[in-house]
PAPALO-170118 format. One record per residue (C-alpha): residue number from 1; chain; x, y, z. Coordinates in Angstrom, 2 decimals. Layout:
% residues N
nr; kette; px; py; pz
NUM; A; X; Y; Z .
...
This chain:
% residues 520
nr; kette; px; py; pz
1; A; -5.41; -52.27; 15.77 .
2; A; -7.46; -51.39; 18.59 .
3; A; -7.80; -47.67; 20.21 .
4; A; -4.99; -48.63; 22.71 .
5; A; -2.86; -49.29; 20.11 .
6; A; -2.85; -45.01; 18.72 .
7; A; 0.12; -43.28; 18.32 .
8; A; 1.09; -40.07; 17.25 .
9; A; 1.07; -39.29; 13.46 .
10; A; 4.45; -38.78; 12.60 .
11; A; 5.26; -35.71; 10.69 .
12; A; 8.53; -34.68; 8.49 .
13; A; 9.04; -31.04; 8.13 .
14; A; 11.77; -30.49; 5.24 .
15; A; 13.01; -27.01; 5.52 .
16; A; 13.52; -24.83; 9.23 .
17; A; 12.61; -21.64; 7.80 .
18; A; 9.79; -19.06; 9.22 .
19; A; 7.52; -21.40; 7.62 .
20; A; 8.75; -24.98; 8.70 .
21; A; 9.68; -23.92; 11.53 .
22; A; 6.24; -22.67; 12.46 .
23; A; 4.37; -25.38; 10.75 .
24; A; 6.77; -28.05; 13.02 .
25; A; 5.61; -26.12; 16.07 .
26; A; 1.94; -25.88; 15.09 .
27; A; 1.72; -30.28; 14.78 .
28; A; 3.69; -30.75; 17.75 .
29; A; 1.58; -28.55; 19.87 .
30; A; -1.50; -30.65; 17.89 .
31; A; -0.04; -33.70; 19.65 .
32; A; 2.09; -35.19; 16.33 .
33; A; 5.40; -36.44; 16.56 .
34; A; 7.38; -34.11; 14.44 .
35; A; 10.81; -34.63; 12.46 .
36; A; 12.03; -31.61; 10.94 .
37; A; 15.24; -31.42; 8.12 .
38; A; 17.12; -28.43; 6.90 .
39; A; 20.25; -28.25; 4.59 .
40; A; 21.46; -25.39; 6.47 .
41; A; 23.47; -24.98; 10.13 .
42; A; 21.54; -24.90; 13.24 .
43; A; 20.82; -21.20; 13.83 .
44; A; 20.36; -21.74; 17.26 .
45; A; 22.05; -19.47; 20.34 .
46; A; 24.30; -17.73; 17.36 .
47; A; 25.02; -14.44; 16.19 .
48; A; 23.34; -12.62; 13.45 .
49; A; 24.43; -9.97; 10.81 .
50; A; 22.33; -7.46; 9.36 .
51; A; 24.59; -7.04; 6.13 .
52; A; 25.00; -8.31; 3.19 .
53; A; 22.55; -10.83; 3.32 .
54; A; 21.37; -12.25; 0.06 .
55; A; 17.84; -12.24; 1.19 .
56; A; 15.47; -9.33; 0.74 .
57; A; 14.85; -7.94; 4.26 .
58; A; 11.43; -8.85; 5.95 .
59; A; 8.35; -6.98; 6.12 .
60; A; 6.07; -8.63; 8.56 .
61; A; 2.57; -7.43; 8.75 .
62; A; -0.59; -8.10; 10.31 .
63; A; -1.51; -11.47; 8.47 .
64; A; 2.17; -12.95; 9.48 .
65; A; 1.69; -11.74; 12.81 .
66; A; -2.19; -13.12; 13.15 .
67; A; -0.54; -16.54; 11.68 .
68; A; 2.32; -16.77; 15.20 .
69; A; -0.50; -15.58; 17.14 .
70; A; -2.53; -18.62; 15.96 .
71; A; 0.28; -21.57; 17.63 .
72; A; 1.87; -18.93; 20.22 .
73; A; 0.83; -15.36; 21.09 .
74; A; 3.50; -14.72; 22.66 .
75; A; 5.95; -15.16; 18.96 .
76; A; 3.84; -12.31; 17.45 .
77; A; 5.07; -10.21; 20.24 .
78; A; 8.99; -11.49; 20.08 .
79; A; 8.84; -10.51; 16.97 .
80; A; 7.53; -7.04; 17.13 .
81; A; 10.34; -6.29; 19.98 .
82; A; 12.66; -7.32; 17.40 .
83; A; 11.47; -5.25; 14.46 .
84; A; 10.90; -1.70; 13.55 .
85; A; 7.44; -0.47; 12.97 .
86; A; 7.02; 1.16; 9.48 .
87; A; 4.36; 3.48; 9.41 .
88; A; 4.19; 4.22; 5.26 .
89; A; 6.63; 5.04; 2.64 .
90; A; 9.45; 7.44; 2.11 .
91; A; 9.58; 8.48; -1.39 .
92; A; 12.88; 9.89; -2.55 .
93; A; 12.72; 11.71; -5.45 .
94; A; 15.25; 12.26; -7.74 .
95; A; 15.40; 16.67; -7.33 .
96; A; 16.31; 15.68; -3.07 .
97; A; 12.62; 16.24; -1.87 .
98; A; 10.87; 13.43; 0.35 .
99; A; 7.55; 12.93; 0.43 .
100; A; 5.70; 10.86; 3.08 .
101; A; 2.77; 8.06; 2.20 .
102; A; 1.23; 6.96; 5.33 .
103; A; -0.46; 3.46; 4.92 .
104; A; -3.11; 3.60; 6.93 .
105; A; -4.23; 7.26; 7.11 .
106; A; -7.15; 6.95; 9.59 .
107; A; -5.77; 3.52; 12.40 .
108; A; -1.81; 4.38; 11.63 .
109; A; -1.06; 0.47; 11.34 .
110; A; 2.38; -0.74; 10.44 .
111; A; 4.26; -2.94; 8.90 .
112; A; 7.72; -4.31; 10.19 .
113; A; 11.00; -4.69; 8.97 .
114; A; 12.73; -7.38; 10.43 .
115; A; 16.28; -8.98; 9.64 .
116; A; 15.10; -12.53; 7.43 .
117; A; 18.07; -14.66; 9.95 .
118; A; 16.84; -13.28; 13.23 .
119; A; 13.23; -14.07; 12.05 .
120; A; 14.17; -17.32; 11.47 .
121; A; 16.29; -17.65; 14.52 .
122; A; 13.50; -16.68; 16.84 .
123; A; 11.03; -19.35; 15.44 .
124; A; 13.52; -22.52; 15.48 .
125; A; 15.14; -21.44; 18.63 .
126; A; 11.12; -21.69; 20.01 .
127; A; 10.40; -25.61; 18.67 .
128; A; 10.48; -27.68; 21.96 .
129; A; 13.34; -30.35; 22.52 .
130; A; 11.41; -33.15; 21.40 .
131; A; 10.74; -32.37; 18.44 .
132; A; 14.08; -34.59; 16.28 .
133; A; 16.20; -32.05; 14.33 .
134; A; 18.88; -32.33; 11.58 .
135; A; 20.64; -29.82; 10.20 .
136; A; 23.28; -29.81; 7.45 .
137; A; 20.69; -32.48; 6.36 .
138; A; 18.81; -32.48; 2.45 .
139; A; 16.28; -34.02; 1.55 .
140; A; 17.39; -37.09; -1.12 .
141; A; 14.51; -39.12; -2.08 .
142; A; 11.13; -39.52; -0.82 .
143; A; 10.11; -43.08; -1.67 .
144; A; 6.33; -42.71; -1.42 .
145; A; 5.43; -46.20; -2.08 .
146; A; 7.04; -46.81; 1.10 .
147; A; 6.36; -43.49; 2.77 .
148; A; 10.01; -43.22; 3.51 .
149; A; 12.11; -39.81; 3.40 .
150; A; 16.14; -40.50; 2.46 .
151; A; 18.63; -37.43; 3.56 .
152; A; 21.70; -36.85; 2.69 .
153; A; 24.81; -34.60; 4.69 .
154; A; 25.69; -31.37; 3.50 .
155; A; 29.30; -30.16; 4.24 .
156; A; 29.21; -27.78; 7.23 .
157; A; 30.57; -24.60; 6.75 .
158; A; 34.17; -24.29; 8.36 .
159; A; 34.37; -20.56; 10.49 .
160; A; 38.37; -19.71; 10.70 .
161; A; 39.32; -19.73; 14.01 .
162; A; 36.15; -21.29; 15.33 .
163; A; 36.09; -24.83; 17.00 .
164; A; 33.75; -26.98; 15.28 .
165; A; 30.92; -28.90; 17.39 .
166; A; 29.86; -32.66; 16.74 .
167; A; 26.27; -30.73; 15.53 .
168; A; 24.66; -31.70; 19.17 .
169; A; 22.42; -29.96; 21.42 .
170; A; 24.41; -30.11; 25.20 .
171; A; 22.48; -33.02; 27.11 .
172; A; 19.75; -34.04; 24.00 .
173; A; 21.53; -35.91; 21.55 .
174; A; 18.57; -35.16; 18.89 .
175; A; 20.47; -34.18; 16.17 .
176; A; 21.49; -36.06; 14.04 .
177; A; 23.70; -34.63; 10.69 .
178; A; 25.79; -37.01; 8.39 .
179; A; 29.06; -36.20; 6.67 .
180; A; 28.41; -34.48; 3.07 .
181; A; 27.30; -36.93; 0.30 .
182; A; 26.67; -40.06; 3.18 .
183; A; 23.13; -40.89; 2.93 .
184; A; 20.49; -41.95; 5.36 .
185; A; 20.31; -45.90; 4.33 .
186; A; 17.57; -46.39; 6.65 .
187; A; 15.57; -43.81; 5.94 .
188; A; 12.84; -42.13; 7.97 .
189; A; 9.39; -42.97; 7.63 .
190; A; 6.02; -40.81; 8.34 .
191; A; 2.66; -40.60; 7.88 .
192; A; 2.64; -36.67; 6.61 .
193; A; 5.68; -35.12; 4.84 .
194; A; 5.34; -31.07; 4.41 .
195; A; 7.30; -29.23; 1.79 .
196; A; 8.62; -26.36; 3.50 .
197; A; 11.60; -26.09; 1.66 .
198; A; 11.23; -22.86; -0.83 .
199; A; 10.85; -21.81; -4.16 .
200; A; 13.30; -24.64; -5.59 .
201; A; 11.60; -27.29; -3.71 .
202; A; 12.52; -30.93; -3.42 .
203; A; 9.38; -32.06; -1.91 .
204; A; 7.55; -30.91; -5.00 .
205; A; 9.58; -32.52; -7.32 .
206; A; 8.86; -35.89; -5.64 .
207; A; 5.77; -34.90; -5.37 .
208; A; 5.13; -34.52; -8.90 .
209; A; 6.71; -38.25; -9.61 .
210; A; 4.06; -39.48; -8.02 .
211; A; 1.10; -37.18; -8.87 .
212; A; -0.11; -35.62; -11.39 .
213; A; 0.80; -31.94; -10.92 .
214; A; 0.57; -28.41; -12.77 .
215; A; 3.47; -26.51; -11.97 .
216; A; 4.67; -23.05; -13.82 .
217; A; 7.71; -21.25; -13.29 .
218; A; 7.82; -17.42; -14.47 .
219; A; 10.90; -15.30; -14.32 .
220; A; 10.52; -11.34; -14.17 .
221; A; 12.99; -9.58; -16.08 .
222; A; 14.28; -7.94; -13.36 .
223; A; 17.59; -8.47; -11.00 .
224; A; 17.97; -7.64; -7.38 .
225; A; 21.08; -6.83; -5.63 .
226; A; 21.53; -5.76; -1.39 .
227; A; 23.29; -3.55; -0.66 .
228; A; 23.96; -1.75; 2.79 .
229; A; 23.93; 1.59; 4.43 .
230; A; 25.63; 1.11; 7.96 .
231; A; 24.35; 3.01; 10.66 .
232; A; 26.39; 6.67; 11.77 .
233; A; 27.27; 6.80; 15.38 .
234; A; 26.23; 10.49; 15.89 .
235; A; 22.80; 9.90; 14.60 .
236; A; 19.65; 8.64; 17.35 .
237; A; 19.73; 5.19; 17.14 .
238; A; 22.49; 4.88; 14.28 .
239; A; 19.62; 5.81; 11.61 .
240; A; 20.68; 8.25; 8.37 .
241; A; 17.12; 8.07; 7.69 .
242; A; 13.60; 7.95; 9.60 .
243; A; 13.72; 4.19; 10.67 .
244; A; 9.76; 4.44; 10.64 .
245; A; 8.93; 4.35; 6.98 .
246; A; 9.94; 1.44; 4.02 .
247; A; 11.99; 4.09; 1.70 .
248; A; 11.89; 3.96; -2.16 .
249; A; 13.71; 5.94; -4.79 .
250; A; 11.18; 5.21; -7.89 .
251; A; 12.77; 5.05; -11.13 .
252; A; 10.17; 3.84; -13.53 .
253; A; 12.00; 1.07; -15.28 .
254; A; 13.95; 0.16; -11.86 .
255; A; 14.08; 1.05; -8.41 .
256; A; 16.12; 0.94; -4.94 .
257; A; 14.27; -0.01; -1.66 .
258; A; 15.80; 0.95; 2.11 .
259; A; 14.09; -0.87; 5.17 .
260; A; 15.88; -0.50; 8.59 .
261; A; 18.01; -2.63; 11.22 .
262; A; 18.04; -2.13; 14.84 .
263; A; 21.53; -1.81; 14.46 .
264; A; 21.10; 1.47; 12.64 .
265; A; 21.52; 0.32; 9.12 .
266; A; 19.69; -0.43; 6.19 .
267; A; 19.60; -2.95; 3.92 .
268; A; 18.86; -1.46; 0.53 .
269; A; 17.83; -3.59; -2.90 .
270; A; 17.78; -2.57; -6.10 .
271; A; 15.59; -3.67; -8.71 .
272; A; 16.84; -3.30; -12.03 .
273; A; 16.65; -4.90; -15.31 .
274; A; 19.08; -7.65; -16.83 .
275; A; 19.52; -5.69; -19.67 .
276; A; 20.58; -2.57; -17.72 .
277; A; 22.54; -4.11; -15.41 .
278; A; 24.57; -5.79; -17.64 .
279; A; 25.89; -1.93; -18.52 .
280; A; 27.35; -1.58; -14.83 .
281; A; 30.02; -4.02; -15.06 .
282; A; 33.31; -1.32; -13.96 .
283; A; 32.88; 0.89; -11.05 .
284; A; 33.01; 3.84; -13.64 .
285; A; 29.97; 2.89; -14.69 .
286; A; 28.05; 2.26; -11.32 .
287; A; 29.21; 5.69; -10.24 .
288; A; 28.01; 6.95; -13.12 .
289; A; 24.63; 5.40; -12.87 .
290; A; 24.23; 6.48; -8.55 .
291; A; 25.26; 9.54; -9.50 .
292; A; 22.48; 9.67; -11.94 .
293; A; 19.72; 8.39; -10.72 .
294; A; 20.36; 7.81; -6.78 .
295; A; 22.36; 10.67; -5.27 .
296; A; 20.76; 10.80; -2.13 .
297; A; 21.24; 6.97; -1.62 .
298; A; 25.27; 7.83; -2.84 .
299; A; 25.48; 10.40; -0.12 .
300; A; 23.71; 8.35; 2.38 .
301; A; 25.68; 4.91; 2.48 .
302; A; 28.79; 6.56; 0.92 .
303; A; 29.98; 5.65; -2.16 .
304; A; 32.54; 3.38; -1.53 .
305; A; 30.42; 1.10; 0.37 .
306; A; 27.57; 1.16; -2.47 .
307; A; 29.55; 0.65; -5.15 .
308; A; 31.54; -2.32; -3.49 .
309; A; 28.06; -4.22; -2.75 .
310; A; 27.41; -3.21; -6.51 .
311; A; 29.89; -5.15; -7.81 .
312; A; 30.49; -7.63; -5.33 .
313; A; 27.29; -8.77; -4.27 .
314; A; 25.23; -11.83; -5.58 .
315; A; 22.63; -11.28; -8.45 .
316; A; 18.95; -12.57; -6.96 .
317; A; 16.56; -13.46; -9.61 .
318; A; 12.54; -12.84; -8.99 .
319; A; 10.46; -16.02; -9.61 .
320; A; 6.94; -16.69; -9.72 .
321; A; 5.76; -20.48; -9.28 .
322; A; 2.16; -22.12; -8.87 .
323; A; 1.38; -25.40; -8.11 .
324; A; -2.24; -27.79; -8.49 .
325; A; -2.69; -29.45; -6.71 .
326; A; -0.10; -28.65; -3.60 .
327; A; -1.13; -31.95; -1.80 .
328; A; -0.96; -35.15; -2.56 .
329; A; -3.02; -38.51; -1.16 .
330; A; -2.42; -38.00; 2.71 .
331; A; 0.88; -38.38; 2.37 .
332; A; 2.68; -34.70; 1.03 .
333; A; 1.76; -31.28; 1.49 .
334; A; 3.62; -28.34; 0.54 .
335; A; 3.47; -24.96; 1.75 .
336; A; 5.10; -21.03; 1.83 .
337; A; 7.29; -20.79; -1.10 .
338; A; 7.37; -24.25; -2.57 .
339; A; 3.21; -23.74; -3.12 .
340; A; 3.41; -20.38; -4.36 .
341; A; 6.89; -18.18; -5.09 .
342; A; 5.66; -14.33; -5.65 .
343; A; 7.79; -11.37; -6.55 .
344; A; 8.51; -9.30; -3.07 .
345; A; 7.00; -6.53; -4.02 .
346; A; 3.85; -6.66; -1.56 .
347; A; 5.86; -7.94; 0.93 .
348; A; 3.32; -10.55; 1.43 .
349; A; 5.72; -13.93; 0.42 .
350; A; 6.69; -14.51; 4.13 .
351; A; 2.92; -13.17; 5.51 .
352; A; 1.37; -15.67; 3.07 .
353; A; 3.21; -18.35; 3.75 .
354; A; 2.75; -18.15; 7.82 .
355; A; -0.98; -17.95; 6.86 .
356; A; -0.63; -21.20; 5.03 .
357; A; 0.11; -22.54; 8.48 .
358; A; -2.79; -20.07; 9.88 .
359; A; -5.03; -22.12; 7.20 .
360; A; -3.77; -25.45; 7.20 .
361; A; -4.05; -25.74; 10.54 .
362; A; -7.80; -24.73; 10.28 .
363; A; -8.71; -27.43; 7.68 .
364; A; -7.40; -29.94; 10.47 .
365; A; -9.68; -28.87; 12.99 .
366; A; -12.50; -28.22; 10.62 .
367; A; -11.95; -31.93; 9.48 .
368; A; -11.40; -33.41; 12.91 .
369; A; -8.02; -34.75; 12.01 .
370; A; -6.54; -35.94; 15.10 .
371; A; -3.48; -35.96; 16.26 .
372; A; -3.31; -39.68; 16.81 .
373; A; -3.84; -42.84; 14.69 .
374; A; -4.60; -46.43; 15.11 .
375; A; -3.19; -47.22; 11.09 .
376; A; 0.19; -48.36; 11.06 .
377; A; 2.99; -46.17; 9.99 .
378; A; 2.62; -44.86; 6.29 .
379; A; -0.79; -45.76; 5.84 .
380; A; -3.28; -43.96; 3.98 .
381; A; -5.97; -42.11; 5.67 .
382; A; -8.84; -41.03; 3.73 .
383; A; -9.84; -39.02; 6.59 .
384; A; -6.66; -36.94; 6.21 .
385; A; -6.13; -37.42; 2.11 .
386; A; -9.72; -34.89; 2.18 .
387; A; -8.49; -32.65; 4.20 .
388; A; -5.48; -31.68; 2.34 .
389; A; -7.24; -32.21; -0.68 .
390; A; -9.75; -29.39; 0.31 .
391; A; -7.17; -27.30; 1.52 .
392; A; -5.28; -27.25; -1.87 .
393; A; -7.83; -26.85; -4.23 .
394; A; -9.65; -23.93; -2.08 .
395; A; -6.52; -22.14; -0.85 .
396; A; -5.85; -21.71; -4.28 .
397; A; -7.74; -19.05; -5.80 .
398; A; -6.13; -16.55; -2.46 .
399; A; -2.76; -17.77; -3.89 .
400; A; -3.20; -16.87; -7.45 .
401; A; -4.89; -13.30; -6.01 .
402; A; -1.43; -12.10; -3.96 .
403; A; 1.12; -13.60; -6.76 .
404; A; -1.03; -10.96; -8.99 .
405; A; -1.43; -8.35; -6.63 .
406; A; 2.47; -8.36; -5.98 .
407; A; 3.53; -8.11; -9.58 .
408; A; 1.04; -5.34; -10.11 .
409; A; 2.45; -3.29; -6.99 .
410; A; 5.85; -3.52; -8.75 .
411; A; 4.61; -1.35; -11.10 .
412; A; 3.01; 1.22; -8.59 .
413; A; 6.16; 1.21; -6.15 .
414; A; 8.60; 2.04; -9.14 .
415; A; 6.43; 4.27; -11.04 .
416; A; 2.92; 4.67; -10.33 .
417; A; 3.22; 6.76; -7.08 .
418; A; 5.00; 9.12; -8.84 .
419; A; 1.85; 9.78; -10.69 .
420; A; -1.07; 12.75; -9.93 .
421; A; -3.13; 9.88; -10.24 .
422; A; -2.06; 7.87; -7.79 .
423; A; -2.15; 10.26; -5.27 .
424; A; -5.58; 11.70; -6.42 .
425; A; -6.91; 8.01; -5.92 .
426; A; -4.97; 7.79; -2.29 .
427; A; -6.98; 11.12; -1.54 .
428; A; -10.03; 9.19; -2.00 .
429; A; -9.64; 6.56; -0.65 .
430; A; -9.06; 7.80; 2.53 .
431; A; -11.89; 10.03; 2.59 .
432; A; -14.55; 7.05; 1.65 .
433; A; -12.60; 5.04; 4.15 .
434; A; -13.18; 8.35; 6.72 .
435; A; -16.99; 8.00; 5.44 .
436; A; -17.77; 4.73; 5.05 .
437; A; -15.13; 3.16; 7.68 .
438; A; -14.70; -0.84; 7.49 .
439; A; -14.43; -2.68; 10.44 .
440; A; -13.68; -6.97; 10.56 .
441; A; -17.62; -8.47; 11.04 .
442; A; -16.29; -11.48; 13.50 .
443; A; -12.64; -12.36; 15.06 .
444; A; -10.24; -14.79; 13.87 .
445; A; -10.56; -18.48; 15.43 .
446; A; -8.87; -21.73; 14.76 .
447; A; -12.28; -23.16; 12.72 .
448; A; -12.94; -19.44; 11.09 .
449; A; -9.77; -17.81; 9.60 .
450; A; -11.31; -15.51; 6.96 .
451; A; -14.68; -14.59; 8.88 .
452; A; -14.98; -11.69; 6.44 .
453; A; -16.18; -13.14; 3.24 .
454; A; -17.58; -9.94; 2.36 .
455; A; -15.99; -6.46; 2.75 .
456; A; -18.66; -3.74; 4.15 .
457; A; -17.15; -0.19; 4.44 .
458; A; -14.46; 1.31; 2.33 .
459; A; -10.89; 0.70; 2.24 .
460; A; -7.75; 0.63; 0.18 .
461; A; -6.30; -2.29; -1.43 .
462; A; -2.77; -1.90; 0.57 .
463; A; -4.93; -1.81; 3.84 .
464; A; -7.16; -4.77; 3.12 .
465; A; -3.95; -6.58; 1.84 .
466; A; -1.72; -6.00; 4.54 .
467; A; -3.61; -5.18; 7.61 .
468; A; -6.77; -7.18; 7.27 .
469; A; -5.90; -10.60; 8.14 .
470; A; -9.57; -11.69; 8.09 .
471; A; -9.80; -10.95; 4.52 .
472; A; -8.82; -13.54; 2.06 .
473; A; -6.60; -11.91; -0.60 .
474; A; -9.15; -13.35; -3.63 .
475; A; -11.97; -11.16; -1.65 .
476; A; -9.35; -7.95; -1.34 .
477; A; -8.78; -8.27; -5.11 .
478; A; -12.31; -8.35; -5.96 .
479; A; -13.38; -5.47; -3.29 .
480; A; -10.71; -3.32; -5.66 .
481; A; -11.61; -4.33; -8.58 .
482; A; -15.75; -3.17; -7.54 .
483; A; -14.25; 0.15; -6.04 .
484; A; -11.60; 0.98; -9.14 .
485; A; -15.47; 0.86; -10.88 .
486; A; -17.16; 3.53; -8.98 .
487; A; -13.78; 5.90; -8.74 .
488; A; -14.20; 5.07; -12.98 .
489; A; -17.79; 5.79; -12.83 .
490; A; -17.34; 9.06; -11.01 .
491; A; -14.62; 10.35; -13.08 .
492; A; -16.86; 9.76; -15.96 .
493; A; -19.78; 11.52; -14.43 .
494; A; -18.12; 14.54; -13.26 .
495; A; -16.21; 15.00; -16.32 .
496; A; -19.33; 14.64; -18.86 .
497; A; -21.46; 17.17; -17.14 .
498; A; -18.71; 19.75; -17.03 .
499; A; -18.15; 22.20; -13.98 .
500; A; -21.68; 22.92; -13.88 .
501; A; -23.23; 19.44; -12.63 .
502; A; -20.18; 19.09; -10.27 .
503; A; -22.29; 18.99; -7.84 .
504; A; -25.16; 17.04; -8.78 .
505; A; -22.49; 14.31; -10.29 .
506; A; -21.27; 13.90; -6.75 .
507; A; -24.70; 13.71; -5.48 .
508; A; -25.44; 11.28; -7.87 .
509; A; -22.12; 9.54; -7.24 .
510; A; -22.62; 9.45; -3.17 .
511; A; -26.11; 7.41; -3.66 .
512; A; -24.56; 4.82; -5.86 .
513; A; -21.83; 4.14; -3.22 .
514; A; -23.98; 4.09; -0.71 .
515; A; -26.52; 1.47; -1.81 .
516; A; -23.40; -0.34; -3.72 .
517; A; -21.62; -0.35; 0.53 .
518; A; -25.11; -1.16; 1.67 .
519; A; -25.56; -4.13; -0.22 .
520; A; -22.02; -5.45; -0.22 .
């Protein structure tokens, strides 16, 4: 073929969640022609509930933010007008008392809770017309000998009262959804097909029938339930509780979580054991246990409603999955939650994933993929098969750094800050970081996503984690790691010289953090 002959790559997105949905948007805009499949309804121009859903609520932060700034600015800031700034935690302990944990002490940064379908409705409802949709759609087969994708319908969901729609977009005509069980006989071919389709991913396990691939699967022992607090009229804003701060009643061995709507509510989890759950099968026994543990959270929702969501509600389980390599020839890619499934507990699963697209997108420009190709359809392009090589095998290591960071901060948001410790090592913390303040050494760009390979300064873990989008989370870990030394190393110096050499420990201790910040 000659130049005159290019086209478009084409691209399949499978799955329209945050992550699809914002990877589909980020090719298009790169000049590809874009498909994009999801098993679910088309979200678009409907109505959304904030209760009951069966997915934890959203906590958006700076790297998720950074990652819609990097295809659209103007998404990051749709999305902040539809969320609710959290400014640290509220911890409710079990004697009544709350106690306030700001996350970022010196800047006052926040994280934002946002409802998981509006999220999602924003980002499909801002892919352009051309790009060819179908809903109520799953994904098959792939046959990747042929570099053909097979769908098949899924049964639409039947709303009493509600006149159903032939599933197309008024004047378009691009969507295109089959009755449940017919599949697509034709199929639909493509150059690129990207997994965006969640922890229980179908692209993967095509994937992995073509290529070799290590995948693990780990289950926590751990259940989570929603529940819901609906808002009360005669409060400001419909709120029961400050609608600025992620609240937590710690537990130890389980936990409930409260993040607010803009409707006034909150959607509360719990986090409990298997083993203890299984003991709150009557509503005798659920009261039993609120009353117990979570009488604020009783008093707050009312106990009707919280022990109807109790028993009524779906059991989630937590999963943890990792995948080498997450590409395959130039052909499949997979990305969010079908790379890398991590426990919730950072709320970094939907921040990661929109960084995938943040990254990925990177590696194209860094490796002058175009947009356009001269090969014929389903062709393999070596050009292309590097670049998502390079992208797996080096994306990894940040992967396998924020699925350990957010099993570890299970453990500190159910327990740990209840500890002297904790907040001892909070008090530090911030007064290094008021000392030694670190700042990002370059901006983000399109060819540069992490320009801070190396952290100068001192900050906390949950800051460089959540707020630092030019950090990668394998850098984050290891900054912690060097300053959990020095807190070590000054708690052993200070306590073997006694009260006496107090002072000259600290002394002692101020040098070596110095030259440690100084060389970092």
């Amino acid at each position: 073929m000659t130049d005159s002959a290019s086209r478009p790559r084409k691209a399949l997105v499978i799955g329209a969640g945050p992550v699809g949905a914002l990877t589909a948007l980020s090719l298009h805009r790169r000049g590809c022609e874009v498909a994009i499949w999801d098993m679910r309804e088309d979200p678009r121009g409907k109505a959304t509930s904030f209760a009951n859903q069966r997915s934890i609520n959203l906590n958006i932060s700076n790297r998720g933010l950074e990652a819609l700034r990097s295809v659209d600015p103007s998404l990051a800031e749709t999305m902040r007008t539809e969320a609710i700034p959290m400014y640290g935690r509220m911890i409710h302990h079990l004697d009544g008392h709350l106690e306030s944990q700001s996350y970022d002490p010196i800047g006052g940064q926040a994280g934002w809770s946002i409802s998981r379908p509006v999220l999602n409705q924003r980002l499909v409802e801002a892919l352009p017309d051309d790009i060819t949709f179908r809903f109520n759609t799953k994904l098959g087969h792939i046959d990747f000998r042929k570099r053909v994708a097979y769908g098949v319908g899924v049964a639409k969901k039947v709303v009493p009262g509600q006149e159903e729609d032939d599933g197309r977009i008024a004047g378009d005509g691009k969507v295109k959804e089959y009755k449940s069980g017919e599949e697509d006989r034709d199929g639909t071919g493509f150059d690129l097909v990207i997994g965006c389709d969640g922890t229980w991913s179908k692209v993967r396990s095509e994937m992995m029938r073509a290529e070799r691939v290590d995948f693990s699967q780990s289950f926590i022992q751990h259940a989570y339930i929603e529940l819901h607090m609906p808002p009360d009229p005669a409060k400001p804003g419909g709120f029961k509780m400050d609608p600025n701060h992620l609240h937590i009643w710690p537990r130890h061995s389980f936990m409930l979580i409260g993040l607010p709507n803009r409707d006034g509510s909150f959607t509360l989890t719990l986090f409990i054991p298997f083993s203890d759950l299984a003991h709150l099968a009557d509503r005798a026994s659920a009261q039993t246990f609120f009353r117990t543990h979570f009488p604020s959270a009783l008093e707050l929702a009312g106990e009707e409603q919280l022990l109807d969501d109790l028993l009524e509600n779906p059991r989630g389980n937590l999963v943890e999955t990792h995948v080498l390599p997450s590409a395959w020839s130039s052909h499949a890619i997979l990305l969010g939650d079908a790379s890398h499934s991590m426990v919730p507990f950072y709320g970094q699963g939907l921040n990661c994933g929109l960084e995938d697209v943040r990254v990925f997108n990177s590696y194209l420009e860094n490796y002058a993929v175009a947009a356009t190709t001269s090969r014929p359809l389903g062709d393999s392009d070596p050009q292309l098969a590097k670049t998502l090589a390079a992208y797996s095998s080096e994306r990894d290591k940040d992967l396998r750094a924020i699925c350990q960071l957010a099993m570890q901060n299970y453990v500190e948001m159910r327990s740990r800050v209840l500890s002297p410790l904790h907040h001892l090592r909070r008090q530090i913390d911030s007064l290094l970081a008021h000392i030694f303040p670190s700042h990002p050494t370059a901006p983000l760009s399109l060819t540069n996503p992490f320009p801070t390979q190396k952290v100068r300064g001192w900050t906390s873990l949950y800051h460089l984690v959540t707020f630092r989008a030019d950090v990668p989370y394998s850098q984050a870990l290891e900054r912690e790691r060097w300053q959990q030394g020095v807190v070590a190393w000054l708690a052993r110096a200070v306590g073997g010289v006694g009260l006496a050499g107090v002072g000259y420990g600290a002394w002692v201790g101020w040098k070596l953090i110095k030259r440690g910040l100084d060389r970092a």
